[in-house]
C-alpha positions in Angstrom: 21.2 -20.1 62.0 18.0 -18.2 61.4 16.2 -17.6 63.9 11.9 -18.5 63.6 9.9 -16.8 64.0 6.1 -17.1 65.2 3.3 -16.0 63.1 -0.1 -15.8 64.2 -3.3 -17.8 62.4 -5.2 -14.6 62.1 -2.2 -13.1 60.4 -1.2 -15.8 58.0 -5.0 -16.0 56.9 -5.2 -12.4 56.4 -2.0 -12.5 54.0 -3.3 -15.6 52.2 -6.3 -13.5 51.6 -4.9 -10.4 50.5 -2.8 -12.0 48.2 -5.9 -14.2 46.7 -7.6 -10.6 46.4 -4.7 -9.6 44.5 -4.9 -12.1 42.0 -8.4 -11.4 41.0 -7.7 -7.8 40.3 -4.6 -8.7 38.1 -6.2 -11.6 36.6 -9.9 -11.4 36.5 -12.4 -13.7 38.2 -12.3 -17.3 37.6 -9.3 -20.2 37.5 -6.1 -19.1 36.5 -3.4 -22.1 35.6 0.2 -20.7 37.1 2.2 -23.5 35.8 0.8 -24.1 31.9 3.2 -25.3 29.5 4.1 -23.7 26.3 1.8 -24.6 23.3 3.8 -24.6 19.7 2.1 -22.5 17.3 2.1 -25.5 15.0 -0.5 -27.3 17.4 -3.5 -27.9 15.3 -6.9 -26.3 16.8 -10.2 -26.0 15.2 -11.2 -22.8 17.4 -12.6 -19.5 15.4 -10.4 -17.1 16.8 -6.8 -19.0 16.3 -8.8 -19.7 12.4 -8.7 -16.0 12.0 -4.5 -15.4 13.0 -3.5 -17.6 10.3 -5.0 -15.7 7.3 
């Protein structure tokens, strides 16, 4: 069996944080989807710049 172990609030907030920190210098500022499904290429948009790949 494993054995548990005890982790302090203060701790387990300052790991949350760290690792939210983390994620805004990888990913920028702002709301970043983690689960977002695939989007065919075939998916018809009206947006400028996906306008410009198909040229």
């Amino acid at each position: 069996m494993k054995k548990k172990t005890t982790i302090s609030l203060d701790t387990l907030k300052a790991m949350r944080r760290g690792g939210r920190e983390a994620e805004m210098q990888l990913l920028g500022p702002g709301f970043h989807s983690s689960t977002r499904q695939h989007k065919s290429k075939k998916t018809y948009t009206r947006k400028q710049k996906h306008k410009n790949m198909n040229d």
